[in-house]
C-alpha positions as CSV (number, residue, x, y, z in Angstrom):
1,X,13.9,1.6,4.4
2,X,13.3,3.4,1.2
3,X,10.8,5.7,0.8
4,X,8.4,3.9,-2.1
5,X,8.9,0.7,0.2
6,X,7.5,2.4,2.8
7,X,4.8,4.0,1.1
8,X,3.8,0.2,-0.1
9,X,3.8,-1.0,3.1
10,X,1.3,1.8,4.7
11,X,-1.0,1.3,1.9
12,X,-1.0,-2.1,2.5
13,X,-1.8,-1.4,6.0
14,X,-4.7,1.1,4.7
15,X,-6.1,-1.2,2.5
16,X,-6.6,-3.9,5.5
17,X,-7.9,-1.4,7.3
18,X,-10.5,-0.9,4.3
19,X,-11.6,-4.0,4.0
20,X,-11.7,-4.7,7.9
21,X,-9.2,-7.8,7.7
22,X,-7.8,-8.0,11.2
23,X,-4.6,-9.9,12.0
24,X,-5.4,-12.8,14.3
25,X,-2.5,-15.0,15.2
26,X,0.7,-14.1,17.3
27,X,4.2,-15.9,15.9
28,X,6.6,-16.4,18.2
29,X,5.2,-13.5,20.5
30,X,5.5,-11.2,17.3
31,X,2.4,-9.7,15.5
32,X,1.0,-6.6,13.5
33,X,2.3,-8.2,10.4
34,X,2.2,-6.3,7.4
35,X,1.4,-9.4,4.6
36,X,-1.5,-11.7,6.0
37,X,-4.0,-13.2,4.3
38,X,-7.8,-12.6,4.3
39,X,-8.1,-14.7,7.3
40,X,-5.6,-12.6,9.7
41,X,-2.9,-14.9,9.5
42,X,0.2,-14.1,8.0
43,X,1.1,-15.3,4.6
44,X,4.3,-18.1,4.5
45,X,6.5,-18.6,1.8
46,X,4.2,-21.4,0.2
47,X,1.6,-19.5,-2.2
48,X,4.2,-16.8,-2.8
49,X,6.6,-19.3,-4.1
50,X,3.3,-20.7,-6.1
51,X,2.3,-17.4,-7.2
52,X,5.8,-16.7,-8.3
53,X,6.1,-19.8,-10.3
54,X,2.6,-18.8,-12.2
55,X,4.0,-15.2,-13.2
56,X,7.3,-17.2,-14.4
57,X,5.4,-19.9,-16.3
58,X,3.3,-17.3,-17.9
59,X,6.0,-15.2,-19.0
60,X,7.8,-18.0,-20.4
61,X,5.0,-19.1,-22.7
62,X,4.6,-15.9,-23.2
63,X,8.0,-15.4,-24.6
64,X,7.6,-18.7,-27.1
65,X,4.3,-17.1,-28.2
66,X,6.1,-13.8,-29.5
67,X,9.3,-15.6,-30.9
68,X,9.8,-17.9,-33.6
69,X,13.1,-18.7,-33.3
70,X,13.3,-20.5,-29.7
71,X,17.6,-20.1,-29.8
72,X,16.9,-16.5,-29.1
73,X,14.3,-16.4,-26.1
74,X,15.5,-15.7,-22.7
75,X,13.5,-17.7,-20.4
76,X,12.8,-16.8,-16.4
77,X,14.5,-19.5,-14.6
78,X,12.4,-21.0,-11.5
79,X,13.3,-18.9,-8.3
80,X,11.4,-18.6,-4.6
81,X,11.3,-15.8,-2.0
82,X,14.8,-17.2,-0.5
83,X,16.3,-16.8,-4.1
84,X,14.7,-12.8,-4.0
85,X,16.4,-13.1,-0.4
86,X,19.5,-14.0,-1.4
87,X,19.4,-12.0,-4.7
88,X,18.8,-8.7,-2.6
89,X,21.2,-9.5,0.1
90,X,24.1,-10.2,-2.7
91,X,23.4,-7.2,-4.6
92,X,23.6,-5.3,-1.1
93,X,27.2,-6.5,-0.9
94,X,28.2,-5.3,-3.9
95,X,26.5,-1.7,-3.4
96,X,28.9,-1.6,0.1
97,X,26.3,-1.3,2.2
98,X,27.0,-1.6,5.6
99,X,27.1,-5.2,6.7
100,X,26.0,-4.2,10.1
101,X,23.1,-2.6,8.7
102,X,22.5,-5.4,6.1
103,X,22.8,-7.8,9.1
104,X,20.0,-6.1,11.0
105,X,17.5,-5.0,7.8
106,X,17.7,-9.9,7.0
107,X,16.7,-10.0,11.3
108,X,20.2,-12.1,11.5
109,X,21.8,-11.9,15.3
110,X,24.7,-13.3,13.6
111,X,26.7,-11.3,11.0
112,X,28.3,-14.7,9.8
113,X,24.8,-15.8,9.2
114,X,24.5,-13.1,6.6
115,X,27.5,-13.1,4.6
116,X,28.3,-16.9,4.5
117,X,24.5,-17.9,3.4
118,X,23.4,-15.0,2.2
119,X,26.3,-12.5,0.4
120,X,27.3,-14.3,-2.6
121,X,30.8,-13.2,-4.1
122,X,29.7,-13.0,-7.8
123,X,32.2,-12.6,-10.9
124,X,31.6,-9.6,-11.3
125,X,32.0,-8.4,-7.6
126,X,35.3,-10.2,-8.0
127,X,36.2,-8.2,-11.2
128,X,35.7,-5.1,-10.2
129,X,37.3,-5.0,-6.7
130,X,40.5,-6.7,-8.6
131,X,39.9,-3.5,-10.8
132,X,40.5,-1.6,-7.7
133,X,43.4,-2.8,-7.0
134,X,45.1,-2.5,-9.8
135,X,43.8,0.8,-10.2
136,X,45.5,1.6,-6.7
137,X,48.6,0.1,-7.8
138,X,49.4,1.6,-10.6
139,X,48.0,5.1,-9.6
140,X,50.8,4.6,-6.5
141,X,53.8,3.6,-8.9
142,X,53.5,6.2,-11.3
């Protein structure tokens, strides 16, 4: 984990702590969850894919406010936590991280879980490990 993540993830702790919110419900036998709500429970997907849908509605009103020619706004499209998921996981891929590593940071206990839902081969990725190749071919011919 990344240090700034970490640091996020301890405040949060600290600021439950402040404000006495204790976590109350045990999933699965797991608990100390980082994100619950106010209640103690932890938070599901629901009102952050809500919440997530405001800040992109806002922003693309937002954007038609400021421009007047619509041809040149770039809009948010509508995306969910699993989109951020899949987003991260993909961008992962193309950084080389370790897949083993990746496979264990998404909680997968199957590596072909991870790459053949979540790693996305993108046009770029494609590009640029063709790149390789030919870069590899022609620095071993000359």
């Amino acid at each position: 984990m990344i240090e700034i993540v970490r640091d996020a993830l301890i405040k949060e702790k600290q600021i439950q702590r402040d404000l006495n919110i204790k976590q109350v419900k045990v999933v699965d036998g797991i608990s100390n969850f980082i994100f619950i709500n106010r209640y103690g429970n932890p938070i599901n997907q629901g009102p952050l894919n809500k919440a997530l849908r405001r800040m992109i509605r806002l922003y693309n009103e937002e954007q038609l406010q400021k421009k007047d020619n619509i041809e040149n706004i770039t809009f948010l499209p509508n995306i969910s936590c699993h989109s951020l998921r899949r987003t991260f996981t993909t961008r992962q891929v193309e950084a080389n991280v370790n897949l083993k590593v990746l496979q264990e940071v998404l909680g997968h206990s199957d590596i072909r879980t991870t790459m053949n839902i979540y790693a996305e081969a993108t046009e770029d990725l494609k590009h640029k490990e063709f790149e390789k190749y030919n870069s590899d071919y022609i620095n071993k011919t000359l």
